[in-house]
SELOVO-285578 format. One record per atom (N, C-alpha, C): x, y, z; chain; residue in one letter. Coordinates in nm, 2 decimals. Atoms other than C-alpha are relative to their C-alpha. Example, Ala and Ser with C-alpha at 12.3 -4.5 7.8 and 13.67 -1.06 7.14 Angstrom:
// residues 2
xx:yy:zz:chain:resn
0.09:-0.12:0.00:A:A .
1.23:-0.45:0.78:A:A .
0.09:0.12:0.00:A:A .
-0.09:-0.11:0.00:A:S .
1.37:-0.11:0.71:A:S .
-0.08:0.11:0.08:A:S .
***
This chain:
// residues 76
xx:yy:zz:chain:resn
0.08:0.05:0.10:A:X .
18.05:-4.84:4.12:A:X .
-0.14:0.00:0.04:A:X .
0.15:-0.01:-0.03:A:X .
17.68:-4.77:4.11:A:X .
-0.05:-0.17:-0.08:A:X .
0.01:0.11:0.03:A:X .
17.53:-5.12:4.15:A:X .
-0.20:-0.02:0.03:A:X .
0.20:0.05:-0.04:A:X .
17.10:-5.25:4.15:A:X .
0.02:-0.12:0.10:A:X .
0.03:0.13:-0.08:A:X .
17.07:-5.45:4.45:A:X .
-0.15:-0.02:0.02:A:X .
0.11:0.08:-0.01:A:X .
16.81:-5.72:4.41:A:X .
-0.01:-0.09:0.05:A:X .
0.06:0.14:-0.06:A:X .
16.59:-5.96:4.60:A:X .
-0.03:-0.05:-0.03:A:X .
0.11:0.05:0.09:A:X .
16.43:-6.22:4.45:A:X .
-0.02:-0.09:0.08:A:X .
0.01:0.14:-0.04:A:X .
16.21:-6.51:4.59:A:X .
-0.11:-0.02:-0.08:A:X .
0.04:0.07:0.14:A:X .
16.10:-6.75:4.35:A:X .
-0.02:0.09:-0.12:A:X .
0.01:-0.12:0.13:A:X .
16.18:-6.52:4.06:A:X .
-0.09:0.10:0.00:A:X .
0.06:-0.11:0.01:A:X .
15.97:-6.24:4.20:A:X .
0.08:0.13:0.11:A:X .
-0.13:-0.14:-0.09:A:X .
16.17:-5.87:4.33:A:X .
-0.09:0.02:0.15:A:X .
0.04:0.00:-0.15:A:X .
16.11:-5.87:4.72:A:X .
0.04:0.15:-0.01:A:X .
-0.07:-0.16:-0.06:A:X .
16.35:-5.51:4.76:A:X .
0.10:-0.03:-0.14:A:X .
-0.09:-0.04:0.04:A:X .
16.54:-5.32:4.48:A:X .
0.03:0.12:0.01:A:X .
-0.04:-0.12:-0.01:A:X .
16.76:-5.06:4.52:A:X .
0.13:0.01:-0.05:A:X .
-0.12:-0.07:0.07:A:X .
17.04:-4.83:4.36:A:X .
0.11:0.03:0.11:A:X .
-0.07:-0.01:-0.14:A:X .
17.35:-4.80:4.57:A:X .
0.15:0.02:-0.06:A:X .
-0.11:-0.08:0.04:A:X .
17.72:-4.61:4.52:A:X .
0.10:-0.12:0.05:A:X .
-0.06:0.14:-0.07:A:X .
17.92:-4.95:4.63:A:X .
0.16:0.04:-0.05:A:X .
-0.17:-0.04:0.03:A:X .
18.30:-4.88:4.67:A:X .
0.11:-0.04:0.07:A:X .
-0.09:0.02:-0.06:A:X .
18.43:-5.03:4.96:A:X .
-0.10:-0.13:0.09:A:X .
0.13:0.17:-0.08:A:X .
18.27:-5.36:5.22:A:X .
-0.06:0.18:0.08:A:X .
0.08:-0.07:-0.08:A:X .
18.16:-5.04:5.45:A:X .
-0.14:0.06:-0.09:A:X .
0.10:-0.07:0.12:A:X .
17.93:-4.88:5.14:A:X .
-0.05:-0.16:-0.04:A:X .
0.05:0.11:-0.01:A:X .
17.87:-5.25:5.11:A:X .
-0.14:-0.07:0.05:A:X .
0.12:0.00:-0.15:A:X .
17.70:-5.32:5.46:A:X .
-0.09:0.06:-0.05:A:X .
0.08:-0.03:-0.05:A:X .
17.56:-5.03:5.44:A:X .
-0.12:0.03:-0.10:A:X .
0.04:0.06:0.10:A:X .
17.38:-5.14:5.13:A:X .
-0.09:-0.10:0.04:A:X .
0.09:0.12:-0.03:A:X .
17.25:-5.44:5.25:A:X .
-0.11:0.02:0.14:A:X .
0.06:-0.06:-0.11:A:X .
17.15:-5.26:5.60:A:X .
-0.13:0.07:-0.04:A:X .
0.12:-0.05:0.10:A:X .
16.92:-5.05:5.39:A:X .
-0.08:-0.09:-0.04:A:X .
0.06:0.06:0.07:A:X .
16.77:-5.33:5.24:A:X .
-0.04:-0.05:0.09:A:X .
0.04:0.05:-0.11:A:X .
16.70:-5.52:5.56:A:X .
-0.12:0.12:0.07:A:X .
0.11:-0.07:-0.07:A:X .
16.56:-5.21:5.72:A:X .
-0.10:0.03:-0.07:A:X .
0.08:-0.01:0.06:A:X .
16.36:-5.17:5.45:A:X .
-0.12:-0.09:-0.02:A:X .
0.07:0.10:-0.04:A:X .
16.22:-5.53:5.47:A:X .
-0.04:0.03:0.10:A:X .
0.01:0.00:-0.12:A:X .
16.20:-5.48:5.83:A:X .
-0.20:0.10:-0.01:A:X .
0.13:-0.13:-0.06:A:X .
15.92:-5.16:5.81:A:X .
-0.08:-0.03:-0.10:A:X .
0.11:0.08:0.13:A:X .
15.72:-5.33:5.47:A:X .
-0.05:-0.08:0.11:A:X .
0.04:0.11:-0.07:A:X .
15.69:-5.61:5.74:A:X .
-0.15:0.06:0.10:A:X .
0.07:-0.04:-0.11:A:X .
15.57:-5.41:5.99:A:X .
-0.12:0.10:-0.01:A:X .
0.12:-0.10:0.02:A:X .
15.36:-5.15:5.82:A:X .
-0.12:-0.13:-0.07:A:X .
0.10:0.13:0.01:A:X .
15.18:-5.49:5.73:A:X .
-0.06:-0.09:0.07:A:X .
0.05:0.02:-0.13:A:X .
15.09:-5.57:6.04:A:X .
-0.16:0.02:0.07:A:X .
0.10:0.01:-0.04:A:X .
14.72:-5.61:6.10:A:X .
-0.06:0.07:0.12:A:X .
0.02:-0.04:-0.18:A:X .
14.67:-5.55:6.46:A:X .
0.19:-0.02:0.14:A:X .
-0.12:0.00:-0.09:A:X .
14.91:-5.53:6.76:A:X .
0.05:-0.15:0.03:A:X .
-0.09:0.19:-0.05:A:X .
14.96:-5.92:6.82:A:X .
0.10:-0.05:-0.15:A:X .
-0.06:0.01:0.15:A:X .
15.03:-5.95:6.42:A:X .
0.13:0.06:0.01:A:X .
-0.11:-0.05:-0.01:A:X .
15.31:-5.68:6.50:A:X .
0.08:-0.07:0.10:A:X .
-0.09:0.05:-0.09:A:X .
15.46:-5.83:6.81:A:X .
0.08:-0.14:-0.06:A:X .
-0.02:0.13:0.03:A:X .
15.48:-6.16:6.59:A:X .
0.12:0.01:-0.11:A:X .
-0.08:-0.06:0.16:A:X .
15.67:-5.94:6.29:A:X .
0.17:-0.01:0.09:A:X .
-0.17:-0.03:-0.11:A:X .
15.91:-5.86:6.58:A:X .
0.06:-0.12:0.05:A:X .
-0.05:0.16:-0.02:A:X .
15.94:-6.19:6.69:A:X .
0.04:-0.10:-0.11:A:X .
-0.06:0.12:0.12:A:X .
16.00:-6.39:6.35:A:X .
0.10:0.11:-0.06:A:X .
-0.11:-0.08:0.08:A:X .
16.19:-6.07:6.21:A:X .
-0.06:-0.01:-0.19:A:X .
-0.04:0.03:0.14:A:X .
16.31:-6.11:5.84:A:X .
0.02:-0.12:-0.03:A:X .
-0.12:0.14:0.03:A:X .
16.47:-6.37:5.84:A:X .
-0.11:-0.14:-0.06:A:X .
0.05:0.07:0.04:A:X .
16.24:-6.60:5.77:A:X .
-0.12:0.10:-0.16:A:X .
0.01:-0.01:0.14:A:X .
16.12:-6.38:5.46:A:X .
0.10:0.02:-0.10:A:X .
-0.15:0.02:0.07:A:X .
16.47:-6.37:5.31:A:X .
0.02:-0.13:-0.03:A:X .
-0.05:0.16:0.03:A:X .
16.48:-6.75:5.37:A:X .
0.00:-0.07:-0.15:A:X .
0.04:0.04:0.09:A:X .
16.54:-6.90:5.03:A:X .
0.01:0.08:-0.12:A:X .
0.05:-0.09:0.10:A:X .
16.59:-6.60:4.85:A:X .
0.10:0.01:-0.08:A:X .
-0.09:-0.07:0.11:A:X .
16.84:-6.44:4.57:A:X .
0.03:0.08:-0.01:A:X .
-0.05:-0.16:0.01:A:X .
17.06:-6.15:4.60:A:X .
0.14:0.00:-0.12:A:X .
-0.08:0.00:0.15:A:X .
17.21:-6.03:4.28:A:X .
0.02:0.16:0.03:A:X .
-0.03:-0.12:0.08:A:X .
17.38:-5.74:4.16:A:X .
0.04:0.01:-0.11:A:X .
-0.01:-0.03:0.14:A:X .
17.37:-5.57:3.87:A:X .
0.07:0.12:-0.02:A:X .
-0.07:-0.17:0.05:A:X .
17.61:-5.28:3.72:A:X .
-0.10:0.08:-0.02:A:X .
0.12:-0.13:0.02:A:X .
17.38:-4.97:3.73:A:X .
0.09:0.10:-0.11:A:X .
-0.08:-0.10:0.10:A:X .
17.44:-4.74:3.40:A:X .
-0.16:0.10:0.02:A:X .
0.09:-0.13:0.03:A:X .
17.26:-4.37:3.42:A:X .
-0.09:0.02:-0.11:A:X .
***
């Protein structure tokens, strides 16, 4: 099933993406996508080299914190 996975924090889209979801592995790697995707937004936002070492040290996780993951049936 082609599904829209969305982020939301406080009702604004952090990461959305289209994705062929069919089994937990097409699942993951759904969600892995979306993470690494946060991950490199993070980092290509990174000011100078201390700013990045800091992205690497707090991660995601604390911009996920709080957030909203929904899916939606995707129609063509």
């Amino acid at each position: 099933m082609k599904v829209k996975l969305k982020i939301l924090k406080s009702n604004v889209p952090v990461y959305e993406g289209i994705y062929d979801i069919r089994d937990a592995n097409s699942f993951g790697k759904a969600c892995a996508d979306a993470w690494d995707h946060l991950c490199e937004r993070k980092f290509e936002s990174a000011t100078s080299i201390g700013a990045l070492y800091e992205a690497l040290d707090e991660g995601v996780v604390n911009e996920i914190r709080g957030t909203q993951i929904l899916l939606e049936e995707f129609h063509d």
